[in-house]
The first five atom37 places (N, CA, C, CB, O) and aatype in JSON, in Angstrom:
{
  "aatype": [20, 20, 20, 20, 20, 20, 20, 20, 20, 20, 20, 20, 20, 20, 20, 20, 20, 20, 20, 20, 20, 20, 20, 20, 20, 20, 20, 20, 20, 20, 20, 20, 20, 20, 20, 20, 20, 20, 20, 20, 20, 20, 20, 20, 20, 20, 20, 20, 20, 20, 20, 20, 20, 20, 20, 20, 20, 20, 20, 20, 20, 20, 20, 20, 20, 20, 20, 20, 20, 20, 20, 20, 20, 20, 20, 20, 20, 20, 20, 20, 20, 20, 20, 20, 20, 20, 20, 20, 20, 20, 20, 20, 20, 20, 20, 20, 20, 20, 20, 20, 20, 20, 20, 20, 20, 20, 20, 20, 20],
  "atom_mask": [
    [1, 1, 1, 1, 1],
    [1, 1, 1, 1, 1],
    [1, 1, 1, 1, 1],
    [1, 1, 1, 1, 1],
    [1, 1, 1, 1, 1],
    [1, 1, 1, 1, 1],
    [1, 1, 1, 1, 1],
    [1, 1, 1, 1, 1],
    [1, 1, 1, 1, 1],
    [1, 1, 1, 1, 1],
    [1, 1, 1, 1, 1],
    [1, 1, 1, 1, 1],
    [1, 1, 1, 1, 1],
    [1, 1, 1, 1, 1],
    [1, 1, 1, 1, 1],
    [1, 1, 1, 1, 1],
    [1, 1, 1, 1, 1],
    [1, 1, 1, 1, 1],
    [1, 1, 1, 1, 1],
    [1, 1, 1, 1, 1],
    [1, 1, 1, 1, 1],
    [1, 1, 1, 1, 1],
    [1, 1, 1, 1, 1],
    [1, 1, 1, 1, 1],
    [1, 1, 1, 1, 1],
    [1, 1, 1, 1, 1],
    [1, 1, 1, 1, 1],
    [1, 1, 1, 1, 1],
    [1, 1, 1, 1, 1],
    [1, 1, 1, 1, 1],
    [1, 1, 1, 1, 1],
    [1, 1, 1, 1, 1],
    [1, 1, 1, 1, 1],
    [1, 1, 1, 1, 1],
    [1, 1, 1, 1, 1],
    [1, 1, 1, 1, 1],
    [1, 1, 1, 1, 1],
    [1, 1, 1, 1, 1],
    [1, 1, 1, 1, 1],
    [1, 1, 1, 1, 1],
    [1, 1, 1, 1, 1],
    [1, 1, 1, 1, 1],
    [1, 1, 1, 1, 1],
    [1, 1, 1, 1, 1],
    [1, 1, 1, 1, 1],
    [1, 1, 1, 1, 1],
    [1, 1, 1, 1, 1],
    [1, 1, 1, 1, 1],
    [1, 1, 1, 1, 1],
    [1, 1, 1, 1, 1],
    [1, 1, 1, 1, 1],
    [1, 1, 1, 1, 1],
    [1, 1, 1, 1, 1],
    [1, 1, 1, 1, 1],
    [1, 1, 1, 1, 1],
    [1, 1, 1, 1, 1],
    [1, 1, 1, 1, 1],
    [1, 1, 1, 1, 1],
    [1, 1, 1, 1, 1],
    [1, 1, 1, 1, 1],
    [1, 1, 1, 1, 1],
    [1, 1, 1, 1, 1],
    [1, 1, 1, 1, 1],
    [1, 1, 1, 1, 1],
    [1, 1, 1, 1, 1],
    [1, 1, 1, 1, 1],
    [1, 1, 1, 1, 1],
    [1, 1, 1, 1, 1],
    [1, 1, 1, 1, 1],
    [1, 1, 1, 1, 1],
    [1, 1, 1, 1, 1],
    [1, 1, 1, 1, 1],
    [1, 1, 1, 1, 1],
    [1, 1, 1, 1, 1],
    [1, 1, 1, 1, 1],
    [1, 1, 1, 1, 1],
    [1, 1, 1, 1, 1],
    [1, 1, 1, 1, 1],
    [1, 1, 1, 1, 1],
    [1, 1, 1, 1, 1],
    [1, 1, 1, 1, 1],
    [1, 1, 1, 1, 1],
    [1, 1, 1, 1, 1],
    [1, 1, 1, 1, 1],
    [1, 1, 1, 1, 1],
    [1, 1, 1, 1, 1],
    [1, 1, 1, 1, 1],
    [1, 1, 1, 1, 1],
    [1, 1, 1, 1, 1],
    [1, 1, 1, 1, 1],
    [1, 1, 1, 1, 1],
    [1, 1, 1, 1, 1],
    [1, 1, 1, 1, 1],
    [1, 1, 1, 1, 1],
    [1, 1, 1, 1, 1],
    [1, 1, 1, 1, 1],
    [1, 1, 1, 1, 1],
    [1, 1, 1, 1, 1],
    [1, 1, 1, 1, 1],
    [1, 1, 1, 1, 1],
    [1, 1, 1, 1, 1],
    [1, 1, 1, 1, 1],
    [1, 1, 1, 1, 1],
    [1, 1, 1, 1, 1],
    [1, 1, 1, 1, 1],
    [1, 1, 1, 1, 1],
    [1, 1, 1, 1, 1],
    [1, 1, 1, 1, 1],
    [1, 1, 1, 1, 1]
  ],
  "atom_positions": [
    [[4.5, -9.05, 38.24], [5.86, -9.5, 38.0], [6.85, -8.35, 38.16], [5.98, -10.11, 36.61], [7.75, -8.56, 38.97]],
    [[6.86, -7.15, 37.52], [7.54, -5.97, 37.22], [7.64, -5.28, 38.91], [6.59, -4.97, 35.93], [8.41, -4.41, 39.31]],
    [[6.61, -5.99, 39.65], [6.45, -5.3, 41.25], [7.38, -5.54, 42.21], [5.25, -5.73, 41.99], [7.92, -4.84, 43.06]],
    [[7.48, -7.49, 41.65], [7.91, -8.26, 43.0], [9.54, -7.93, 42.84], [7.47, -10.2, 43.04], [10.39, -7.69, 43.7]],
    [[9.65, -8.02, 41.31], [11.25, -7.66, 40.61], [12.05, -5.91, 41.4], [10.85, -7.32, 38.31], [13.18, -5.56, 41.71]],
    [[10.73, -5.29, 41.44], [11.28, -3.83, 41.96], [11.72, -4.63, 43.52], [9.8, -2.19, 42.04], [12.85, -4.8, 43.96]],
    [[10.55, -4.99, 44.08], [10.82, -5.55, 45.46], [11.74, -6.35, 45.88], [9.97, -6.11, 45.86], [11.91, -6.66, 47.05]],
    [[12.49, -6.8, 44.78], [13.47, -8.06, 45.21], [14.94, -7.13, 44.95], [13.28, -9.79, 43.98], [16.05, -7.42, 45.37]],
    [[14.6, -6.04, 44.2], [16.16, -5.54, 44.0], [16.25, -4.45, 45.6], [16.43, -4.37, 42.06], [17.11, -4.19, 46.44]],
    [[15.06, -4.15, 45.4], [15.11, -3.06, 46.83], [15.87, -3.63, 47.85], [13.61, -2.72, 47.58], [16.9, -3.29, 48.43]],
    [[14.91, -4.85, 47.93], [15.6, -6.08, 49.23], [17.2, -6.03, 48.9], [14.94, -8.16, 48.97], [18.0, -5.5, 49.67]],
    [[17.47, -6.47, 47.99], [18.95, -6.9, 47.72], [19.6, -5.27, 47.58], [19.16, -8.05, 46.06], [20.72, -5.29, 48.1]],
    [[19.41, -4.44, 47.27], [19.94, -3.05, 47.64], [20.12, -2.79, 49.23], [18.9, -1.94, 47.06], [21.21, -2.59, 49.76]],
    [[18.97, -2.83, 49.82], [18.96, -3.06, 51.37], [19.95, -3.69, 52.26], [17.97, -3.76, 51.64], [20.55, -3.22, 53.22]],
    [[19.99, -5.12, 51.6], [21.13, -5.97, 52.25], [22.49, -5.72, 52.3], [21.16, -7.06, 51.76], [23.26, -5.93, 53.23]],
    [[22.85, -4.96, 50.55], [24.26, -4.63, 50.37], [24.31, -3.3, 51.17], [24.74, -4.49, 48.77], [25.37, -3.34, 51.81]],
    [[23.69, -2.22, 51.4], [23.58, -1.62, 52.3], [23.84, -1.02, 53.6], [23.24, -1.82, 52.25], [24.36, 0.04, 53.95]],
    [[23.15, -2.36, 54.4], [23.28, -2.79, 55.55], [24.18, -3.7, 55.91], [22.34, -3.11, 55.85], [24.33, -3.84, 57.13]],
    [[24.93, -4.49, 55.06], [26.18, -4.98, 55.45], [27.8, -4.29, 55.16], [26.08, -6.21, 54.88], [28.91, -4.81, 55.3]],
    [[27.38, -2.88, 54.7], [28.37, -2.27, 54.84], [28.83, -1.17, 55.37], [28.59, -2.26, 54.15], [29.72, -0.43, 54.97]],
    [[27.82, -1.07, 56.76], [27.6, -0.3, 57.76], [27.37, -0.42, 58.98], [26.98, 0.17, 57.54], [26.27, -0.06, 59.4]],
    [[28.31, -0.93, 59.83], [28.21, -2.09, 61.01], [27.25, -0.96, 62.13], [30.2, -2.75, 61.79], [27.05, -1.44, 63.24]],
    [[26.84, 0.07, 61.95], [26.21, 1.19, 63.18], [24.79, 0.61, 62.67], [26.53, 3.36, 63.01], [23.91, 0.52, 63.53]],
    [[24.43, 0.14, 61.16], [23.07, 0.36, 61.05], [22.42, -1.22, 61.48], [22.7, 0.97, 59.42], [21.24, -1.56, 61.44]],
    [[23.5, -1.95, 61.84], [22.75, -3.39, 62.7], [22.09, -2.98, 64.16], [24.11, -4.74, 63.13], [22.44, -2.07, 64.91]],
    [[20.78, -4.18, 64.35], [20.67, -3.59, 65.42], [20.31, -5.39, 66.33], [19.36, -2.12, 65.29], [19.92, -6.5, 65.96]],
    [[20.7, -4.78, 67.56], [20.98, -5.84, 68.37], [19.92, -6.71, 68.97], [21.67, -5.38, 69.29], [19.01, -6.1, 69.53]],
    [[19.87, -7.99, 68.97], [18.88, -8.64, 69.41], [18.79, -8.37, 71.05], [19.06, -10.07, 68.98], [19.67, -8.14, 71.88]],
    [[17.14, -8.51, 71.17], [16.85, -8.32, 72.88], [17.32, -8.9, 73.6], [15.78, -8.5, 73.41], [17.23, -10.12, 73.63]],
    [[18.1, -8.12, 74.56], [18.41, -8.76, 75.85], [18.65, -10.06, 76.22], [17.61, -8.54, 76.53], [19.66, -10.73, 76.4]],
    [[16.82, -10.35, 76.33], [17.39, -11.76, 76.65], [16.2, -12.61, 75.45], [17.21, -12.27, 78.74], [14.98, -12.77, 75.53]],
    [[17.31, -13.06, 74.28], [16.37, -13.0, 73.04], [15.96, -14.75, 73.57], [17.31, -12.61, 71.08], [14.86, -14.99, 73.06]],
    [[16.3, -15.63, 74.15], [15.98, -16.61, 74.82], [14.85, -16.73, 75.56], [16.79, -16.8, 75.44], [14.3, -17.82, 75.75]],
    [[14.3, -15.34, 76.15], [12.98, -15.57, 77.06], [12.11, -15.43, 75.97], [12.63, -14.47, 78.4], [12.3, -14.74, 74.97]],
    [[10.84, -16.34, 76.32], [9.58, -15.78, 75.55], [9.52, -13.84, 75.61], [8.02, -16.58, 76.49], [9.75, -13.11, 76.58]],
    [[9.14, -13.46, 74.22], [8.82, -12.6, 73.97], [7.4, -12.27, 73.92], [9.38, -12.48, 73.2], [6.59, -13.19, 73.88]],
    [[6.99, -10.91, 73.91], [5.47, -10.5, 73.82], [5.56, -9.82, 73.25], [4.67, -10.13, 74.7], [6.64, -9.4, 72.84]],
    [[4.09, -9.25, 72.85], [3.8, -8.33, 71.48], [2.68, -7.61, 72.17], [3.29, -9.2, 69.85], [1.74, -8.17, 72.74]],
    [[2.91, -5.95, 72.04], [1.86, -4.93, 72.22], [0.75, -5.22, 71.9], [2.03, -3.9, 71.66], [0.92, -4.5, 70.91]],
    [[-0.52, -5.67, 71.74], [-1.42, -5.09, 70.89], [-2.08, -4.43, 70.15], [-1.64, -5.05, 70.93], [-3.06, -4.7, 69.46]],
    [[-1.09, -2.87, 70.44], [-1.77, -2.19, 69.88], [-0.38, -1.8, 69.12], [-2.71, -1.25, 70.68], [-0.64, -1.51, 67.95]],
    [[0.52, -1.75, 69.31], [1.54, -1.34, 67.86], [2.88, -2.72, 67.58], [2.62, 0.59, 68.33], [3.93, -2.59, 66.96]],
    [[2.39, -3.82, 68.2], [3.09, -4.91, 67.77], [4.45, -5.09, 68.17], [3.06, -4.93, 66.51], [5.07, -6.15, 68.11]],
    [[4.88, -3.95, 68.61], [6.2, -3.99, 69.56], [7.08, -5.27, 70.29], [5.79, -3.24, 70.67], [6.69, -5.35, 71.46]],
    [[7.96, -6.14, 70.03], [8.66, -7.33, 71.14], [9.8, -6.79, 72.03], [9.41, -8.69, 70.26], [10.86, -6.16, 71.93]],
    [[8.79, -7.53, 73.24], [9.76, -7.14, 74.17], [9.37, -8.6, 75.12], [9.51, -5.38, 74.92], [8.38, -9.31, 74.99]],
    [[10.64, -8.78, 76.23], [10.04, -9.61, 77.18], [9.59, -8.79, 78.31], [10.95, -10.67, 77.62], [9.93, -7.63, 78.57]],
    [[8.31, -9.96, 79.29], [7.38, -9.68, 79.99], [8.1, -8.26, 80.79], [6.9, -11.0, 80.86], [7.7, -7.1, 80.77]],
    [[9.46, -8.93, 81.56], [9.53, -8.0, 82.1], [10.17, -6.42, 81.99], [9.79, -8.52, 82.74], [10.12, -5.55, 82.86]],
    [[10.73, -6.35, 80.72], [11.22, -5.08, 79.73], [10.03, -4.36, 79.83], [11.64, -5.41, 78.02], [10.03, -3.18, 80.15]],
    [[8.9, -5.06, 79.56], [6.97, -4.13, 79.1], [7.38, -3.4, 80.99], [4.43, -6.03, 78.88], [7.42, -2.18, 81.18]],
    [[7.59, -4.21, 81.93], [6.9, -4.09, 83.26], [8.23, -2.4, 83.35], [7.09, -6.0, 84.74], [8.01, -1.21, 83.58]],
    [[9.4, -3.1, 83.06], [10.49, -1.78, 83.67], [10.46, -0.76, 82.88], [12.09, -2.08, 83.77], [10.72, 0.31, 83.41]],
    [[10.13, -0.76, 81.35], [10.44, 0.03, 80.56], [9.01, 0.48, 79.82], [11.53, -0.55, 79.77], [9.02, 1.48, 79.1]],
    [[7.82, -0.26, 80.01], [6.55, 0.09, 79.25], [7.15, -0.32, 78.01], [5.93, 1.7, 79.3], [8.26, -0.82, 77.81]],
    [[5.89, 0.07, 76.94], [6.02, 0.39, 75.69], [6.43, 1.59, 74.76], [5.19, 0.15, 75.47], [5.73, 2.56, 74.48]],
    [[7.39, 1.37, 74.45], [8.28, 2.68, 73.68], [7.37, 3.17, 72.78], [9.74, 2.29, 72.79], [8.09, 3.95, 72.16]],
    [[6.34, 3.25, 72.29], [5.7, 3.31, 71.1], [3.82, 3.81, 72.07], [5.97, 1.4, 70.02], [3.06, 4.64, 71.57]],
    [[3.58, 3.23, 73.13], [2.25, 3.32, 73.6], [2.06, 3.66, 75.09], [1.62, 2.08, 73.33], [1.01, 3.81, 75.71]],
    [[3.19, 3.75, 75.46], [3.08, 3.77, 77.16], [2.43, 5.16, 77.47], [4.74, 3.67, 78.02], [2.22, 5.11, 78.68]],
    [[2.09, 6.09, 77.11], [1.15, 7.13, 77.17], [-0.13, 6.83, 77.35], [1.19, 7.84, 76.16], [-0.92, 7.33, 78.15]],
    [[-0.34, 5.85, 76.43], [-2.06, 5.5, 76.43], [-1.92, 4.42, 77.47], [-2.9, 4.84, 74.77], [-2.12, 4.78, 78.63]],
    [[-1.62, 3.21, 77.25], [-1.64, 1.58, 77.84], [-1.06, 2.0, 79.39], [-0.35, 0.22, 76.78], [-1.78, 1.87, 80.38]],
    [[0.26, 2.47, 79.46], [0.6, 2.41, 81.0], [0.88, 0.97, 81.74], [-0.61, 3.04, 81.77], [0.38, 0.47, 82.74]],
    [[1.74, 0.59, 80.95], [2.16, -0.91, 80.99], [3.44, -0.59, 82.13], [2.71, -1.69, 79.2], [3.17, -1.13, 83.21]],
    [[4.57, 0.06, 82.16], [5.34, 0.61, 83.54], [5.14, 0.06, 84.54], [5.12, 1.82, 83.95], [4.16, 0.69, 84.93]],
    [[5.44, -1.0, 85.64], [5.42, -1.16, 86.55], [3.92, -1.75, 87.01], [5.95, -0.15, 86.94], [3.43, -1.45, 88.1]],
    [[3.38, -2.46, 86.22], [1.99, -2.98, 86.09], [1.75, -4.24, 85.26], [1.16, -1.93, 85.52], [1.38, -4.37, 84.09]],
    [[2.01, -4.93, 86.0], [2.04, -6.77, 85.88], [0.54, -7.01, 85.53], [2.5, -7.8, 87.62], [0.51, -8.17, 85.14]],
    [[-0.51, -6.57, 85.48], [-2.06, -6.82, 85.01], [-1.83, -6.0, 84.01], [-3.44, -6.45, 85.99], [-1.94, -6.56, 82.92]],
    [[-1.5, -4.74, 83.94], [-1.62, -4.27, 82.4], [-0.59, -5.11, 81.24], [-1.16, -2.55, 82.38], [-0.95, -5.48, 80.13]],
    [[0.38, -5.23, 81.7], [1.19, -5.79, 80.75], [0.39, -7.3, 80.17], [2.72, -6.0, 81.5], [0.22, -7.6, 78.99]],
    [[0.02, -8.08, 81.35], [-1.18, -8.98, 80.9], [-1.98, -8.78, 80.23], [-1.83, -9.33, 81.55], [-2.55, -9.82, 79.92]],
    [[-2.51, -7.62, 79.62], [-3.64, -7.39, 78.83], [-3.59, -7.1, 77.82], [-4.3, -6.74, 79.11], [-4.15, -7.41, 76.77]],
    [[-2.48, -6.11, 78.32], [-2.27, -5.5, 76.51], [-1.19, -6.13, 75.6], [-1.75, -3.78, 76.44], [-0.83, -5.66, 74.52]],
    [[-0.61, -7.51, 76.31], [0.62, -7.55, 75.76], [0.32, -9.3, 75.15], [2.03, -7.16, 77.03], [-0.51, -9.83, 75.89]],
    [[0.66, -9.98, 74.33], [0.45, -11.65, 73.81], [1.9, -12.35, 73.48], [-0.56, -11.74, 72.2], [2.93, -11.73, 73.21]],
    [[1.81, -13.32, 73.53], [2.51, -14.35, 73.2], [2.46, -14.88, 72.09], [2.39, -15.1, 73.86], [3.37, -15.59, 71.66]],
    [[1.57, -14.67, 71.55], [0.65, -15.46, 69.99], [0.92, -14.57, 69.18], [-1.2, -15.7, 69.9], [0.29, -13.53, 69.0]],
    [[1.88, -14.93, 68.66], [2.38, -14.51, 67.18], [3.23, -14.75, 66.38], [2.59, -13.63, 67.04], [4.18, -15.05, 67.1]],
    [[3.66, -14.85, 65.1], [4.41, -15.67, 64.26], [4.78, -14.52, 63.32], [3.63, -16.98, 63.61], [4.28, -13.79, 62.46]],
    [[6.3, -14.88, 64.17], [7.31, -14.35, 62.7], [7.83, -12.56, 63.51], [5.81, -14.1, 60.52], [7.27, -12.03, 64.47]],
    [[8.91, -12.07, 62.79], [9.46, -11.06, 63.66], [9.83, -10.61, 62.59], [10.42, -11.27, 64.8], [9.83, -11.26, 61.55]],
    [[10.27, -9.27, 62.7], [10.98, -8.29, 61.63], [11.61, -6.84, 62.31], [9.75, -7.83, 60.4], [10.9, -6.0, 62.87]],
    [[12.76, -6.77, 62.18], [13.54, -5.64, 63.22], [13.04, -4.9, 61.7], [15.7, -5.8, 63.96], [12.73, -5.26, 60.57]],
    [[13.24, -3.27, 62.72], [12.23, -2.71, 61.75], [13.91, -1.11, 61.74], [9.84, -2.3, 62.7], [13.64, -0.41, 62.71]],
    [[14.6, -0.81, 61.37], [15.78, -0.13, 61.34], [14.86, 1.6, 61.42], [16.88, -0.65, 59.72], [14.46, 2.16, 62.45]],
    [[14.77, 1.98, 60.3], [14.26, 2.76, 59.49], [12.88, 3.28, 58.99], [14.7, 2.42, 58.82], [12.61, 3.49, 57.81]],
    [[12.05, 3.46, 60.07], [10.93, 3.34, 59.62], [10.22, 4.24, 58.63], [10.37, 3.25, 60.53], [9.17, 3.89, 58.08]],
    [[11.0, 5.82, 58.33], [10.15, 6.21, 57.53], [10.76, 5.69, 56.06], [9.91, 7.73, 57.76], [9.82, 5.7, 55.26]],
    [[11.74, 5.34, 55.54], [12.27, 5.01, 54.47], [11.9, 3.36, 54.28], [13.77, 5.42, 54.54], [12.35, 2.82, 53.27]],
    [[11.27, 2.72, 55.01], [11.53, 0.83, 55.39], [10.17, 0.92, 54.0], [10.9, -0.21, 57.83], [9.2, 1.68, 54.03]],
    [[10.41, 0.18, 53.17], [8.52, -0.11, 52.1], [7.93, -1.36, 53.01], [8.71, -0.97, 49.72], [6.82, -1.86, 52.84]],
    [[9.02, -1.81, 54.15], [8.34, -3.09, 54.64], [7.29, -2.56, 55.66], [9.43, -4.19, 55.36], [6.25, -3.16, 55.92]],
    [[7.84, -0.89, 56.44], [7.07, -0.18, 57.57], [5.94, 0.32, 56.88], [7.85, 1.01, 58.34], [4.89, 0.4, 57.52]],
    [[5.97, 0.75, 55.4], [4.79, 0.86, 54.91], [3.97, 0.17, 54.85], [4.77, 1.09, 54.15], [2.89, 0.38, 55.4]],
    [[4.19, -0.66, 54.3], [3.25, -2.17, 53.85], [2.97, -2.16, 55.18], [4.03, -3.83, 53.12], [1.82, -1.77, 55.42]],
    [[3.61, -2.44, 56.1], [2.68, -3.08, 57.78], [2.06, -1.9, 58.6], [3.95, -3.92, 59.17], [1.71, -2.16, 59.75]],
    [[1.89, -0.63, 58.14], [1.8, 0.87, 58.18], [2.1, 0.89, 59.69], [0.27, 1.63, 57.66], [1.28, 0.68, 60.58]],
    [[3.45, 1.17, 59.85], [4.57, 1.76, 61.11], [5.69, 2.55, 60.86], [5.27, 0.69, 61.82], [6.88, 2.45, 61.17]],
    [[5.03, 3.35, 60.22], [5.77, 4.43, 59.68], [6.52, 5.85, 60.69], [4.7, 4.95, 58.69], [7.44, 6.65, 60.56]],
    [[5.07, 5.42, 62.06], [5.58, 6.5, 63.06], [5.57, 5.88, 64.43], [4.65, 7.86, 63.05], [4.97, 6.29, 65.43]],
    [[6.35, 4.77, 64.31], [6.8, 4.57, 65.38], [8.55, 4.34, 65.63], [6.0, 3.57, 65.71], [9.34, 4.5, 64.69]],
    [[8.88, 4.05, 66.62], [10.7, 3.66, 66.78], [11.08, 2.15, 66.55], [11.33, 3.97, 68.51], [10.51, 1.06, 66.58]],
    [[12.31, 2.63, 66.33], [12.99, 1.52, 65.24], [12.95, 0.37, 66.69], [15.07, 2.05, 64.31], [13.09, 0.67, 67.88]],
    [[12.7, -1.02, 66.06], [12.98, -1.95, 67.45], [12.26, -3.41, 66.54], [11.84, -1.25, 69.36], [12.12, -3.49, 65.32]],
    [[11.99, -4.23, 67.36], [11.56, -5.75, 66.69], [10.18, -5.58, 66.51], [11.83, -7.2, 67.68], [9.6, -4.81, 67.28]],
    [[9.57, -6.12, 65.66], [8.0, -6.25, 65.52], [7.17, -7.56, 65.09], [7.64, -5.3, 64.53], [7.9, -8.28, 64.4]],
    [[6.26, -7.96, 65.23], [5.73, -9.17, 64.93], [5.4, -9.07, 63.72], [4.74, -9.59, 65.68], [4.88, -10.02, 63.14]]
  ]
}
């Protein structure tokens, strides 16, 4: 009880926060209308073809998704539920809890 209460004021600290700081919003994708995909390996949303021009901000070192229409097929899904823009990741308790603590701020599944 004493947990969810810390967690619900954090939230509501968060919100007042963030609505009184129009730099710390952050903008929905491009084209938030196309199906989106999700990294596999750090959960990242982007659409198909953002993975193909831009890789993965977070994995494109390892994966090599860049300009590679079969990799992006592999490493990347459609199947997933629910999103969370992630601002702040080393301060976020939400980046903790989903442990993405070291990656860049952007949408996540």
């Amino acid at each position: 009880f004493g947990v969810l209460n810390a967690l619900q004021a954090h939230a509501k600290m968060s919100y007042i926060e963030d609505t009184t700081d129009d730099s710390r919003f952050v903008d929905l994708p491009e084209h938030s209308r196309a199906p989106l995909r999700a990294c596999l390996r750090c959960t990242l949303l982007k659409t198909f073809e953002a993975f193909i021009d831009y890789g993965c901000d977070n994995c494109e070192d390892l994966l090599e998704l860049r300009d590679n229409q079969e990799r992006v097929q592999q490493c990347t899904t459609t199947d997933y539920i629910g999103m969370v823009a992630l601002m702040h990741p080393q301060s976020s308790w939400v980046s903790k809890w989903q442990r993405l603590r070291k990656i860049h701020e952007n949408f996540r599944t």
